[in-house]
C-alpha positions as CSV (number, residue, x, y, z in Angstrom):
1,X,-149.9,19.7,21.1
2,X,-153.1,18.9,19.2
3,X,-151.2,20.5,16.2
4,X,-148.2,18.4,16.3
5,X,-150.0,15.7,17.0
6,X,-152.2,16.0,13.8
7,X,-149.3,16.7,11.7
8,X,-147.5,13.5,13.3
9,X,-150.5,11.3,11.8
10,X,-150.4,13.1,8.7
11,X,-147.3,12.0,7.9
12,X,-147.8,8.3,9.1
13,X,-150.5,8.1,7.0
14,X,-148.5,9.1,3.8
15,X,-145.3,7.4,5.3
16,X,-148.0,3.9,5.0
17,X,-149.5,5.2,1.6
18,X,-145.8,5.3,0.2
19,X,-145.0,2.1,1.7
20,X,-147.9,0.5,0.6
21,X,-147.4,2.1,-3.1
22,X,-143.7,0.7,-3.0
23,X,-145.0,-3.3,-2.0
24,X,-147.6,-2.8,-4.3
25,X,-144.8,-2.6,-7.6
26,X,-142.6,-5.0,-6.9
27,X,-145.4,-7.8,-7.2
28,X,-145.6,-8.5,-11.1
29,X,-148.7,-7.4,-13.1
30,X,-150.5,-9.1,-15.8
31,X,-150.1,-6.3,-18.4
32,X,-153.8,-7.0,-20.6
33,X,-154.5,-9.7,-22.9
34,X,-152.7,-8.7,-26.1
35,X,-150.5,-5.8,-27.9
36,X,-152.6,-1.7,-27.8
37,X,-152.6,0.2,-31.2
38,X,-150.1,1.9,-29.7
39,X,-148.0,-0.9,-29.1
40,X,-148.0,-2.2,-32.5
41,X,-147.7,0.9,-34.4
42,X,-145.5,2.6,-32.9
43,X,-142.9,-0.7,-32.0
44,X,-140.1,0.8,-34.2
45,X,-137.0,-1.4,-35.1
46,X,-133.2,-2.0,-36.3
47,X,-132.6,-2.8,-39.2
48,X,-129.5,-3.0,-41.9
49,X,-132.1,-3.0,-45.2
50,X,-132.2,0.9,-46.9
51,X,-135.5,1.8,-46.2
52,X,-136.2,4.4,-49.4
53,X,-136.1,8.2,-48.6
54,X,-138.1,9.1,-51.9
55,X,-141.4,10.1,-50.4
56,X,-141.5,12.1,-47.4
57,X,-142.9,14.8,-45.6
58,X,-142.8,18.5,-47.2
59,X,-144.5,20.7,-44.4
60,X,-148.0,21.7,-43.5
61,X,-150.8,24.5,-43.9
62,X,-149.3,28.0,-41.6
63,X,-145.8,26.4,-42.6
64,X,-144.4,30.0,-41.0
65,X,-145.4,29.2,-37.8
66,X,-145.9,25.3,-37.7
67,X,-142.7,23.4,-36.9
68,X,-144.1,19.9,-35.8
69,X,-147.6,18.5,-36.9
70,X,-149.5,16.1,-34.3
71,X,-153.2,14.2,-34.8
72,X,-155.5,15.6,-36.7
73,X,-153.5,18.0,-38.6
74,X,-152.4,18.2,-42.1
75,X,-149.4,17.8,-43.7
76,X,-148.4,17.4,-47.5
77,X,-146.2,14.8,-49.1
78,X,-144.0,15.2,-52.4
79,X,-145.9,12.6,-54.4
80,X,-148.7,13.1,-56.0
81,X,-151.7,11.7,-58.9
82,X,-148.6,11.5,-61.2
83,X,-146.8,9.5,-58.9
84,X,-149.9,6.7,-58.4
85,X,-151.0,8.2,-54.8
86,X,-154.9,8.1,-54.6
87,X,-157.7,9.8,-51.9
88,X,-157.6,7.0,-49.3
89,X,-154.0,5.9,-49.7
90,X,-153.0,5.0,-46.2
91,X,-149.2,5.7,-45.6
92,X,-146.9,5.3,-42.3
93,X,-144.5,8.1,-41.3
94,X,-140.4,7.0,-40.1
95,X,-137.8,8.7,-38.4
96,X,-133.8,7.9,-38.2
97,X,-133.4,7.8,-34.3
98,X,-130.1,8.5,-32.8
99,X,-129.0,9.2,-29.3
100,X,-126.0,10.7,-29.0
101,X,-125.0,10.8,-25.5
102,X,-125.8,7.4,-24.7
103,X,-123.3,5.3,-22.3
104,X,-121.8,1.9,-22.9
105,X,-124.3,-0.7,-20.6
106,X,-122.3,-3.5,-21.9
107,X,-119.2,-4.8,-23.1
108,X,-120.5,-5.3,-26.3
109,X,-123.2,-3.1,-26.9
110,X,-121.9,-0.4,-29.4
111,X,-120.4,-3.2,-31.9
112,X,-123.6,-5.1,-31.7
113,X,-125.9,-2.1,-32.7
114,X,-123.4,-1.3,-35.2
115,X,-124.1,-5.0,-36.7
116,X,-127.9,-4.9,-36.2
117,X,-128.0,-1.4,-38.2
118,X,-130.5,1.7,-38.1
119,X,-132.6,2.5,-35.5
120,X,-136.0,3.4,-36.7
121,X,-138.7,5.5,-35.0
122,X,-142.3,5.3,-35.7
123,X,-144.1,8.6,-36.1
124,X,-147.4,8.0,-37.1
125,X,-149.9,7.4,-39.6
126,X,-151.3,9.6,-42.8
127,X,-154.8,8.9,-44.6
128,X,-155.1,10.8,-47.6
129,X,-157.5,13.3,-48.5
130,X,-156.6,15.4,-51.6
131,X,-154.7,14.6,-54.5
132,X,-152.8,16.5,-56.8
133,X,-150.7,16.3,-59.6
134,X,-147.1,16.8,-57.3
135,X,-148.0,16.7,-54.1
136,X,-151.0,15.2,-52.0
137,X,-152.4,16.3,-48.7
138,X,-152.7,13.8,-45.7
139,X,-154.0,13.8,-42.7
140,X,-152.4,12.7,-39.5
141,X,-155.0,9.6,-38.3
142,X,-152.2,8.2,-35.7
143,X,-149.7,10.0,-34.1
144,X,-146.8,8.2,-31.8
145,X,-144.8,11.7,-31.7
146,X,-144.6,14.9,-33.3
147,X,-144.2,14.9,-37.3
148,X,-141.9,17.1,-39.2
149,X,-140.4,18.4,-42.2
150,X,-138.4,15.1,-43.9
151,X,-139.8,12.7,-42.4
152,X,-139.8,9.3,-44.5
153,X,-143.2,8.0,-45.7
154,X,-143.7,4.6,-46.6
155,X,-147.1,2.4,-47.6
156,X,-148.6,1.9,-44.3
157,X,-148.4,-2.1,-43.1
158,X,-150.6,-3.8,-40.4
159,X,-148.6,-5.5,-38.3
160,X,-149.7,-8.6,-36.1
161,X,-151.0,-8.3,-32.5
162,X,-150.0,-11.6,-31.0
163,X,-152.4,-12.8,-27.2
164,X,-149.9,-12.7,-24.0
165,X,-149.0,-15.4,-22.0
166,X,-150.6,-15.5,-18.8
167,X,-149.0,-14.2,-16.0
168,X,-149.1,-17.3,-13.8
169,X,-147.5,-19.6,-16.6
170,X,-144.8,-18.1,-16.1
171,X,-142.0,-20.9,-15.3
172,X,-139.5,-19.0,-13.1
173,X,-137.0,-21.9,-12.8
174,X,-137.4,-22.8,-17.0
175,X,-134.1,-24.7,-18.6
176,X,-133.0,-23.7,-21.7
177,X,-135.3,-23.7,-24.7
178,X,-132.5,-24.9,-27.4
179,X,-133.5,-22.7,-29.5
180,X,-131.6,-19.4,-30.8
181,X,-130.0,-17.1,-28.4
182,X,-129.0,-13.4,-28.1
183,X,-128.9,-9.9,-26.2
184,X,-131.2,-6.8,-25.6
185,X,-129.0,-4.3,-27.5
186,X,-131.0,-1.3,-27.6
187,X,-133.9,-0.2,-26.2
188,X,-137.1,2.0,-27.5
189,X,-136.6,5.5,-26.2
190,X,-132.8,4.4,-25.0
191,X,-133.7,3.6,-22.1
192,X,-131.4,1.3,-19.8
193,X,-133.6,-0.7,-17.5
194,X,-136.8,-2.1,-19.0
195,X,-140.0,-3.5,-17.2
196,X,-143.7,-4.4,-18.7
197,X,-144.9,-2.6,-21.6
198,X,-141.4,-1.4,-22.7
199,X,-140.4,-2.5,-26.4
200,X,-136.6,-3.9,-26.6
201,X,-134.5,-4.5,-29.7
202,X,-132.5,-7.7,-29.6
203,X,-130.0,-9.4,-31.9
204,X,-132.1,-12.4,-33.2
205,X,-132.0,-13.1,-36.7
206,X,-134.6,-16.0,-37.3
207,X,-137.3,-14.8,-34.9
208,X,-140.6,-13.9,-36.9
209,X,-143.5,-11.6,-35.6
210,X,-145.5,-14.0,-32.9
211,X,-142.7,-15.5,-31.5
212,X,-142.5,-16.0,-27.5
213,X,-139.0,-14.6,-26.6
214,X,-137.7,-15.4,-22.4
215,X,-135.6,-12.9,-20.9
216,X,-132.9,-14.3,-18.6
217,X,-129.5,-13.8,-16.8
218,X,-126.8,-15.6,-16.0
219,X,-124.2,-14.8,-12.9
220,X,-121.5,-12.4,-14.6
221,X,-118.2,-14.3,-15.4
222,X,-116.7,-10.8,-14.7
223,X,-117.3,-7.0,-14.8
224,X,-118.6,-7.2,-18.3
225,X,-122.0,-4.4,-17.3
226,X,-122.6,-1.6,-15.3
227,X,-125.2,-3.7,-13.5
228,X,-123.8,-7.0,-12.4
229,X,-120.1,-7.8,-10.9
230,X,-118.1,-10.8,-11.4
231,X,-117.9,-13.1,-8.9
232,X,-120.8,-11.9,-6.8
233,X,-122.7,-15.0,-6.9
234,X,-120.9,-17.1,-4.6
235,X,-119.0,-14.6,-2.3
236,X,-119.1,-11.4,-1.2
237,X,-116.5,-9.8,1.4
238,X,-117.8,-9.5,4.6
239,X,-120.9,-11.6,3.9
240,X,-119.9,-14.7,3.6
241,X,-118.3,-17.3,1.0
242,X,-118.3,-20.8,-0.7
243,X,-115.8,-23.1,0.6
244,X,-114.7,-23.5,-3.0
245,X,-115.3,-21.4,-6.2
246,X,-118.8,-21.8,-8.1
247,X,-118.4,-21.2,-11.7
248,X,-121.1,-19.3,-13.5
249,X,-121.6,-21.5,-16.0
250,X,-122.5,-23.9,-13.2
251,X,-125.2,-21.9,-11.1
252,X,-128.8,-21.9,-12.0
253,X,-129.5,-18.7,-14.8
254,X,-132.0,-16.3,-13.5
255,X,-135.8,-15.9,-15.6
256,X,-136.5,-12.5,-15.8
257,X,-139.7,-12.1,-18.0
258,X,-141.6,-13.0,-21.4
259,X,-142.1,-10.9,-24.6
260,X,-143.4,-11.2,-27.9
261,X,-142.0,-10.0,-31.2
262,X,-144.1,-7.8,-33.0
263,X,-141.2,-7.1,-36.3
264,X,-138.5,-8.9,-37.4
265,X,-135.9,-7.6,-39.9
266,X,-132.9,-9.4,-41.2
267,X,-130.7,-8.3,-38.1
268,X,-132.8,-8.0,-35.0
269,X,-136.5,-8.3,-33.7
270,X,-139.1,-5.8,-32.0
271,X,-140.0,-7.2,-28.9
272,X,-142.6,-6.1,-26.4
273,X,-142.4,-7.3,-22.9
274,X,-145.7,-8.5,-21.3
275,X,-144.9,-10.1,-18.4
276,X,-141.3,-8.8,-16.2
277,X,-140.4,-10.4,-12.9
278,X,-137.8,-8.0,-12.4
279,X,-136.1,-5.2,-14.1
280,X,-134.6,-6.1,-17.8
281,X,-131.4,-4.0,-18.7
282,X,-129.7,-3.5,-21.6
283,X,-127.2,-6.8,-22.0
284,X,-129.6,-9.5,-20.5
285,X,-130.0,-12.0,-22.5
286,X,-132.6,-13.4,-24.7
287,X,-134.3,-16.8,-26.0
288,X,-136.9,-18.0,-28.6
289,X,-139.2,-20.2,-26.3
């Protein structure tokens, strides 16, 4: 008895630790007071502009048994003194990203990533170390994920590391800002459902780094998303119904959290969400505040 006893408050005690855990997360969380390192260096983005493919990544020392190259290492690149490259020369390291088995979120998501462009990973950073004539040898002083053979090198830029809002500014009932519109297309990583600290790719074409953006959602005018049915908002069977029929265009829109844009190219922006009052899927929309 005084065994089953100790295993019955033994599980209590993690049943209340699990519960506790669960209330815990769904209360928002003031995520810092600004972007990491991390955050801005390794944002990636969309874009539609060639990025050139002339400099990149040849291998490393022990190419035989060295696939990928991480911090720290050494790799070497296929320019050298001839080419203008000098001991110091700071460089950043891209990546085309594709995901191939990703499933439509959205009505429109494929034909609006198709318009935005190239998604673009960020691998890391190189600081040069020894020059030569064809080919220079850098080594790996950031690392976001693993480098390889091909990957594209380009003069490293510093990118701007806007402050957050503070949490409890956050209007949850804001009206509309006025100001240009648009969708979370794709996501970092590609994932589907987004919270704080996740970066998000939308389709606005006049935001500029430092830009506030507000996430929102209005009710679905029909099944458009895997995440939101049409005509939910004002009836459901078996759980009651309006006497008549509210249109969604007439129901209050739903603030879901705040980001900032850390890039913008010439088809979409690099946002990182700070603040998130509730999950942010692909499809939500998007404002400049």
């Amino acid at each position: 008895m005084r065994r089953i006893a100790l295993m019955t408050t033994c599980l209590l005690t993690v049943w209340a630790a699990g519960a506790a855990a669960q209330i815990s997360t769904t209360e928002p969380v003031q995520r810092g007071k600004g972007p990491t390192v991390a955050d801005t260096y390794c944002a990636g983005m969309i874009t539609n502009q060639e990025i050139p493919a002339d400099t990149y990544v040849i291998s490393g020392p022990e190419a035989d048994p060295e696939t990928i190259y991480v911090l720290g290492q050494y790799v070497y690149i296929n320019k050298g003194s001839a080419d203008g490259v000098k001991i110091g020369d700071e460089f950043m390291v891209l990546r085309q990203d594709y995901d191939y088995l990703h499933m439509q979120v959205f009505d429109q998501e494929h034909a609006l990533a198709r318009e935005m462009g190239t998604q673009w990973l960020d691998v890391g950073r190189l600081h040069v170390v020894v020059v030569q004539p064809k080919v220079s040898i850098a080594q790996i002083s950031y690392s976001c994920t693993w480098m390889q053979r091909g990957d594209t090198v380009r003069p490293a830029v510093d990118y701007p590391a806007p402050p957050f809002k503070p949490l409890k500014d956050v209007d949850r009932f804001a009206p509309p800002s006025g100001k240009s519109t648009g969708r979370v297309v794709r996501t970092k990583n590609y994932v589907a459902v987004n919270e704080r600290g996740r970066v998000v790719y939308v389709n606005l074409t006049d935001a500029k780094p430092g830009d506030y953006i507000r996430f929102y959602r209005q009710p679905a005018t029909k099944n458009n998303s895997i995440y939101q049915l049409g005509g939910m908002s004002d009836h459901v069977y078996g759980f009651g119904q309006t006497p008549v029929h509210w249109a969604p265009g007439d129901l209050p829109r739903e603030i879901l959290g705040e980001g900032v844009v850390l890039r913008s190219t010439p088809t979409s922006a690099s946002v990182l969400i700070f603040n998130s009052l509730i999950e942010i899927y692909l499809g939500d929309l998007v404002e400049i505040e």
